[in-house]
C-alpha positions in Angstrom: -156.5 -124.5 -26.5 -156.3 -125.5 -22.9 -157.2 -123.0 -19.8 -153.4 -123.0 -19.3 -152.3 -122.2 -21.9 -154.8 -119.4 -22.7 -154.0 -118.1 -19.1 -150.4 -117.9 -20.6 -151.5 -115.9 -23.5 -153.5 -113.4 -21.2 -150.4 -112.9 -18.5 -147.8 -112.5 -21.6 -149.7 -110.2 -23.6 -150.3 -108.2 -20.1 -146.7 -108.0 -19.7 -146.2 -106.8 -23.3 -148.8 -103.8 -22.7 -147.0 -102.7 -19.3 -143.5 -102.9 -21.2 -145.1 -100.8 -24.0 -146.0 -98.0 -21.8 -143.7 -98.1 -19.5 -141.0 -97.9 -22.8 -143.7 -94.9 -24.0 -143.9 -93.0 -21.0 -140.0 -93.0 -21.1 -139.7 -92.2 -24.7 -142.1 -88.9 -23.9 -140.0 -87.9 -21.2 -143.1 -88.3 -18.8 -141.9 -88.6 -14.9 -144.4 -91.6 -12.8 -145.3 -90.1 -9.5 -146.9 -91.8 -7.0 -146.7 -88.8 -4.8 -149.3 -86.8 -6.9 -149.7 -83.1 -6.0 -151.8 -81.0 -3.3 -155.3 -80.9 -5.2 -154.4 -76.6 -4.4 -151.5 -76.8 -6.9 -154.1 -77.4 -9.5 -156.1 -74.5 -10.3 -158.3 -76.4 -12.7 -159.9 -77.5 -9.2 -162.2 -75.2 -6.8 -161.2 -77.0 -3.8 -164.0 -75.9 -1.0 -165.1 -78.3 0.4 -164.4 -80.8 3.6 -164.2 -84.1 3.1 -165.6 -86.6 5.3 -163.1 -90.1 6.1 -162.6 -92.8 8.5 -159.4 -92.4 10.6 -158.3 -96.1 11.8 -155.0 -96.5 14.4 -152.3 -98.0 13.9 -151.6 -101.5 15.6 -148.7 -101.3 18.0 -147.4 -104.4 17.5 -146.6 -103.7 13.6 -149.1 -106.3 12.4 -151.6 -105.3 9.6 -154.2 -103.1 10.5 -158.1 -105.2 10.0 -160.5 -103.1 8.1 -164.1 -104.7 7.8 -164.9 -106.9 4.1 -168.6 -109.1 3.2 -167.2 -111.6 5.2 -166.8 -110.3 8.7 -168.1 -106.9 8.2 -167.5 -106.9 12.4 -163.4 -107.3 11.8 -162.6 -103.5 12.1 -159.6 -102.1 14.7 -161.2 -100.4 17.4 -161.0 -97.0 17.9 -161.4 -95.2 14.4 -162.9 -92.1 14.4 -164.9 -90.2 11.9 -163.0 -87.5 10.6 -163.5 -84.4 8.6 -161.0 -82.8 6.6 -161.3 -79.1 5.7 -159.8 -77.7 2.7 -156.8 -75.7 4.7 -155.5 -79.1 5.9 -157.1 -79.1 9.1 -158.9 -81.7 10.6 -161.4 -82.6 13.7 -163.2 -85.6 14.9 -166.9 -85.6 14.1 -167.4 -88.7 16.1 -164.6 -90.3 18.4 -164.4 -94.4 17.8 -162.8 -94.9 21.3 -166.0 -97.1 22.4 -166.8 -98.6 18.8 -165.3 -97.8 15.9 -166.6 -95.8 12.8 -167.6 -96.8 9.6 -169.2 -97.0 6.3 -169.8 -93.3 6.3 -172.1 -91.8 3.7 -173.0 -87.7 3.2 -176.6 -86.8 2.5 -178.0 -85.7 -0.2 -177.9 -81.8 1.1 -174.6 -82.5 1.9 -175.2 -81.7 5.5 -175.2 -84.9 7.0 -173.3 -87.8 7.1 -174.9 -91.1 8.1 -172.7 -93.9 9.4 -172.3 -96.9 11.2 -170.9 -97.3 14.6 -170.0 -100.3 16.9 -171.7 -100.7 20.2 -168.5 -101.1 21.9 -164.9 -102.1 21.9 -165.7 -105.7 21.4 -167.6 -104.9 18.4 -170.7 -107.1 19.9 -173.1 -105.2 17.3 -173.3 -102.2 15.2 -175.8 -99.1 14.9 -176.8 -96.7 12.2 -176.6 -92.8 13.3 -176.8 -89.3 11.6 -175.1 -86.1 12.7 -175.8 -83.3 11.0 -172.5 -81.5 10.3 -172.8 -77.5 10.7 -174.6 -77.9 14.3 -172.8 -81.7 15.4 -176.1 -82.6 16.4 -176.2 -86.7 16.4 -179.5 -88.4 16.3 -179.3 -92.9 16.6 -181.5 -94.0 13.8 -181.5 -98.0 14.7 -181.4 -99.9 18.1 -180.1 -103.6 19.3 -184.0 -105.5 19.0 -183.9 -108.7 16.8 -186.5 -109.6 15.0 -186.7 -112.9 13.6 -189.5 -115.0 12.4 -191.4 -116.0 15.9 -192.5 -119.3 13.8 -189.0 -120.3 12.5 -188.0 -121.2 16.3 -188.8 -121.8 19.8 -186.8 -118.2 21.1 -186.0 -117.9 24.6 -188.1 -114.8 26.0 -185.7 -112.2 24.8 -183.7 -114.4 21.8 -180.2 -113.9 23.5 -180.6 -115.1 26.8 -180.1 -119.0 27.1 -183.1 -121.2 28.3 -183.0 -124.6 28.2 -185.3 -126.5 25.2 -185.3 -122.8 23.8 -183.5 -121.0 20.8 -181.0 -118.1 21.7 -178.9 -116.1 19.4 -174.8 -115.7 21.0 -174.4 -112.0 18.8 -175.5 -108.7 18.6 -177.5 -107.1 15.7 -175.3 -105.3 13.2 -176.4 -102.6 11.1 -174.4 -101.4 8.5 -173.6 -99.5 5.4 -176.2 -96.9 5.3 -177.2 -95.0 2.2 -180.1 -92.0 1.8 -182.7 -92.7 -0.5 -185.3 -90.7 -1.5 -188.6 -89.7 0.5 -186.1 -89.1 3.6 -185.4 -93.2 4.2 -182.5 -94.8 5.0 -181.9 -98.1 3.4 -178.8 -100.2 4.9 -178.0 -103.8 5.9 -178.9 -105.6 9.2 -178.8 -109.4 10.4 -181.6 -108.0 13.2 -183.8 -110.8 11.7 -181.7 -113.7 12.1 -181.4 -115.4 8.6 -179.2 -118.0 8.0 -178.6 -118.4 4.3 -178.6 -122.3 3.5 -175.4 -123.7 2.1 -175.0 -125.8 -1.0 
């Protein structure tokens, strides 16, 4: 049997799956909704607790909004905040984006923190890793902007961005991202602060 045609197979029998519950769901006289209900209408649920979310802006010129993916983790709208929604429906901003915006946000393990990543600047130019502890908003910066490559791999100019001529100079910032907790109090998360360029088959 050829790829093609077992592609066919795969997409047909797909089809015949999604007819089959669609035709079941209509033969039980269950309604689809994809406006499900306030998590409050179901009393199943203790809901109690904030929840903790990146708010990004709208573009103004009706064009899809950028969020960041592996590729160009940097490729985020500027201005999103980080947000914390509290189980009335109200909301404030933990931390504004309006100078860099927010992301990868992750809550600590005593659930009072939330470690995240924030971007130097409007430009996006490089990216940080910070903490703020929730119930006093107290924010502490947990990495800085210093590469730190191999000193053997190249001849670096005297600080590695500035350009020098014969010498080696890097033309972006560091970006650290996606933090997660671990245990014994650490912090792992990722970071191009030593320069590495993968090789390419």
């Amino acid at each position: 049997m050829s790829a093609k045609s077992f592609f066919g197979l795969i997409c047909v029998g797909l089809s015949l799956f999604a007819s089959a519950t669609l035709a079941q769901d209509a033969r039980s006289g269950i309604r689809l909704s994809i406006d499900p209900p306030h998590v409050t209408t179901d009393n199943r649920v203790t809901y109690d607790y904030d929840i903790v979310y990146v708010r990004g802006l709208r573009r103004a010129d009706g064009k899809e909004a950028r969020w960041a993916e592996f590729s160009r983790p940097h490729m985020m709208e500027p201005g999103a905040d980080l947000m914390l929604l509290h189980p009335d429906g109200s909301e404030e901003v933990l931390v504004a984006g309006a100078d860099g915006s927010v992301m990868d946000p992750y809550v600590s393990f005593d659930g009072e923190s939330v470690y995240y990543a924030k971007f130097i600047d409007t430009e996006h130019t490089g990216a940080d890793i910070y903490r703020i502890h929730v119930p006093t908003r107290k924010i502490v910066r947990l990495t800085d902007q210093t590469f730190t490559p191999n000193t053997g791999a190249a001849p670096w100019s005297s600080d590695y961005r500035k350009r020098e001529e014969g010498k080696t100079s890097l033309n972006y910032g560091v970006y650290n991202l996606g933090p997660c907790p671990i245990p014994g109090g650490k912090v792992m998360y990722t970071s191009n602060r030593n320069a590495h360029v993968p090789p390419r088959a």
